[in-house]
Structure formats: C-alpha cells, structure tokens
C-alpha positions in Angstrom: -98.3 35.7 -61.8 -97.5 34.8 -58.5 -101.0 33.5 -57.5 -100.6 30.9 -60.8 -96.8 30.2 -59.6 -98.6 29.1 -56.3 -101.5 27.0 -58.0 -98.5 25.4 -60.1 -96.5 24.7 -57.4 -99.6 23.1 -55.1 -100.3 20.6 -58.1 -97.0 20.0 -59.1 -97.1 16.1 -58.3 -100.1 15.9 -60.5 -98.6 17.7 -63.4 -95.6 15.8 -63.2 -98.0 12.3 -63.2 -100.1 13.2 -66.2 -96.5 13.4 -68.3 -95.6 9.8 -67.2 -99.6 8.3 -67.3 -101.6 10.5 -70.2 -104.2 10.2 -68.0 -106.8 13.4 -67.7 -110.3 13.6 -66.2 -112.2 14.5 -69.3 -114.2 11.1 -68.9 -115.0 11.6 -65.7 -116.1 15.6 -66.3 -117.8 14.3 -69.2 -120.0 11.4 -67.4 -120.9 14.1 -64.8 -122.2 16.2 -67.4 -124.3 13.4 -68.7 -125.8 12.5 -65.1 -126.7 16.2 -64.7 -128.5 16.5 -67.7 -130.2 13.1 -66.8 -130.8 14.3 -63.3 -132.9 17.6 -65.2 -135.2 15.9 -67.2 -136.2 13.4 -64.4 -136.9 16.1 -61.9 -140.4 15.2 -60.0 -139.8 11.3 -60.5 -139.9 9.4 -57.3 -137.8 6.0 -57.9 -133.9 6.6 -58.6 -134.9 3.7 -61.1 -136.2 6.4 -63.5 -132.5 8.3 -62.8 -130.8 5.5 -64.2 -132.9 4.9 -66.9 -132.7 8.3 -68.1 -128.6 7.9 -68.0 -128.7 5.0 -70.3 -131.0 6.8 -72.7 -129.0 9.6 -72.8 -125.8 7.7 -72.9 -126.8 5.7 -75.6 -127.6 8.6 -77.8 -130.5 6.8 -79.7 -132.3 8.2 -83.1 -136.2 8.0 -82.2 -137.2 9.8 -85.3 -139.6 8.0 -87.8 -138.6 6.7 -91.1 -140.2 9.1 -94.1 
C-alpha cells in the first residue's frame, strides 16, 4: 500500500489533468505497437524507406485475399 500511495502521489498532477482533458496515451501506445510490428517484418531491409512502407500497410489494414 504504501509503495502505490507513493506512485499516486508522484503522478498526482497527471491524474488530476486527465479529469479536466480526457486525454490518455492509448494512441500513442497503440502507434508504437504498430511500428514494432512493422519494424519485425522488415528486419534485414536496408532503406528506412521499406520501414515506412511497411507502417502504412500495416496501418491501413488492407484485405489482399482473392475473390472466389
């Protein structure tokens, strides 16, 4: 208890911030997520062009599959 009373009190302005702006960092956590996933599947490549290409075709969430 007192070790979460401590982590409370350290973040207090922040907690008191997110009740007045609704803001949170789930967008940011959640474009991280997508750049790491991106960054796996272009391991090896050498141009950071191939990185960002990878983003947008992850971002974009795209349906490759073939009509039947």
């Amino acid at each position: 208890m007192k070790g979460a009373a401590a982590s409370i009190r350290r973040h207090w302005d922040g907690i008191l911030r997110w009740f007045s702006s609704g803001l949170s960092k789930g967008l940011l956590e959640g474009l991280n997520s997508l750049i790491q996933a991106a960054k796996s599947r272009v391991h090896g490549y050498r141009r950071p062009r191939n990185l960002a290409t990878m983003i947008s075709l992850l971002g974009a969430k795209l349906n490759f599959s073939l009509p039947t």
